[in-house]
Legacy VTK file of the C-alpha trace (Angstrom):
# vtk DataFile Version 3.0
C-alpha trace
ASCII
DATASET POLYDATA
POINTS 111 float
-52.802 -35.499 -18.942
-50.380 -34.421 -21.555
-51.331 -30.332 -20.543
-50.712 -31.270 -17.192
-47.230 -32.052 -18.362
-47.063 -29.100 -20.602
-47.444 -26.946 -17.588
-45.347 -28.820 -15.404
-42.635 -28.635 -17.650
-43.357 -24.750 -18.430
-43.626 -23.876 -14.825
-40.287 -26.132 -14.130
-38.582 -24.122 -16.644
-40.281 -20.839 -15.197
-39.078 -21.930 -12.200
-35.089 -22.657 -13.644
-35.063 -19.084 -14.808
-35.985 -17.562 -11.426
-33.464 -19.547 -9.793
-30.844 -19.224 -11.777
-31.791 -14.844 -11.741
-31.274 -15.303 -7.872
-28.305 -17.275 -8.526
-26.937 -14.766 -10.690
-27.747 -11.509 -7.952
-26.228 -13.211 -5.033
-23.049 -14.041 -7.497
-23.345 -9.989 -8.352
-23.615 -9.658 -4.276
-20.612 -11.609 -3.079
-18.483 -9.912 -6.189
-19.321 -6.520 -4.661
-19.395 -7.491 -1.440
-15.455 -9.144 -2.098
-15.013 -5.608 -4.030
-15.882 -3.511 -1.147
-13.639 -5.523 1.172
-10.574 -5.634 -1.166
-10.812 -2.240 -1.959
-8.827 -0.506 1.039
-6.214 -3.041 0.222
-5.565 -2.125 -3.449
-5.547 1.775 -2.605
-3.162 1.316 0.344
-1.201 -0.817 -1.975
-1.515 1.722 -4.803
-0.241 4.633 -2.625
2.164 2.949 -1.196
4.018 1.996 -4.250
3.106 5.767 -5.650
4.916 6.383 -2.464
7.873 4.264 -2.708
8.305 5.503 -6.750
8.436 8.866 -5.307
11.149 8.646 -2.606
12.960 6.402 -5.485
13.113 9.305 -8.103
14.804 11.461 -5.356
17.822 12.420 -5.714
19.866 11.873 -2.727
21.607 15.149 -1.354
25.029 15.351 -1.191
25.619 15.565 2.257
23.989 12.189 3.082
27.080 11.052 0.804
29.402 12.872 3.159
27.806 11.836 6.041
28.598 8.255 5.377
32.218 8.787 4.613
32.411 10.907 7.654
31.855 8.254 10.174
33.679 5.445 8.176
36.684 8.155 9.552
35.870 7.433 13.358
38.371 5.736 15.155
37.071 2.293 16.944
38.352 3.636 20.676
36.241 7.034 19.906
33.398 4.426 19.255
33.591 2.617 21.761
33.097 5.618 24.149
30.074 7.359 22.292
28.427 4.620 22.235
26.695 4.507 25.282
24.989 8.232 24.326
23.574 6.169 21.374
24.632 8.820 18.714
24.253 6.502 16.195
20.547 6.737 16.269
20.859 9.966 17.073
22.820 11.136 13.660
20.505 8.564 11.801
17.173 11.131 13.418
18.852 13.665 12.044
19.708 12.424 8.927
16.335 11.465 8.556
14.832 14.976 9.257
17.501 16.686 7.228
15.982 14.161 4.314
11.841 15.289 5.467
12.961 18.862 5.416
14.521 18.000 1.493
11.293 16.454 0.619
9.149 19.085 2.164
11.082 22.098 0.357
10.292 20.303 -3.126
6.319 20.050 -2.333
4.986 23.834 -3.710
2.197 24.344 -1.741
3.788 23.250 1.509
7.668 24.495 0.788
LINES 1 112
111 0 1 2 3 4 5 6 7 8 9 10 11 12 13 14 15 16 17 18 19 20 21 22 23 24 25 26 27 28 29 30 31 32 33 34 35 36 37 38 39 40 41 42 43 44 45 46 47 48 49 50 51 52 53 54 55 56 57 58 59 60 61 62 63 64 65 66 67 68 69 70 71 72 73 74 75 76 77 78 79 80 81 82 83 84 85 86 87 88 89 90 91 92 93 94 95 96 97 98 99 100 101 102 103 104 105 106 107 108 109 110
């Protein structure tokens, strides 16, 4: 009786080992699985903030400067008038493809 036991106990612990390997690959699964799934997010989040340091070490042109204290200069009856035509947005489109056009000059392959 006491083998008996002997290989109970041996094929118990056999059995602990292989159970606790499986354990351990479906733990390796979910952490590549979770990997795989939060990777998109960290390299969006990683460009994005490459992105953002980018536009930050710009300089900003001079005439963005001027263009601000150019329409602090606009009378409020003038205003009233223009804007219907929305030029507003319109000078802020511009603005923002005078800016693009900046940016795209200081890239050397494309400028």
């Amino acid at each position: 009786m006491d083998y008996l036991q002997r290989i109970f106990n041996f094929v118990s612990r056999i059995w602990d080992v292989i159970s606790s390997l499986f354990q351990w690959l479906q733990d390796a699964y979910d952490w590549f699985v979770e990997f795989i799934i939060g990777f998109p997010d960290f390299f969006m989040k990683w460009i994005v903030d490459g992105a953002i340091d980018f536009f930050n070490w710009l300089p900003v042109p001079s005439f963005f400067q001027q263009a601000a204290g150019a329409l602090q200069g606009i009378p409020r009856e003038v205003i009233y008038f223009i804007e219907p035509f929305r030029v507003g947005e319109g000078l802020a489109i511009v603005m923002i493809a005078f800016l693009l056009r900046f940016i795209i000059r200081r890239i050397p392959i494309i400028g």
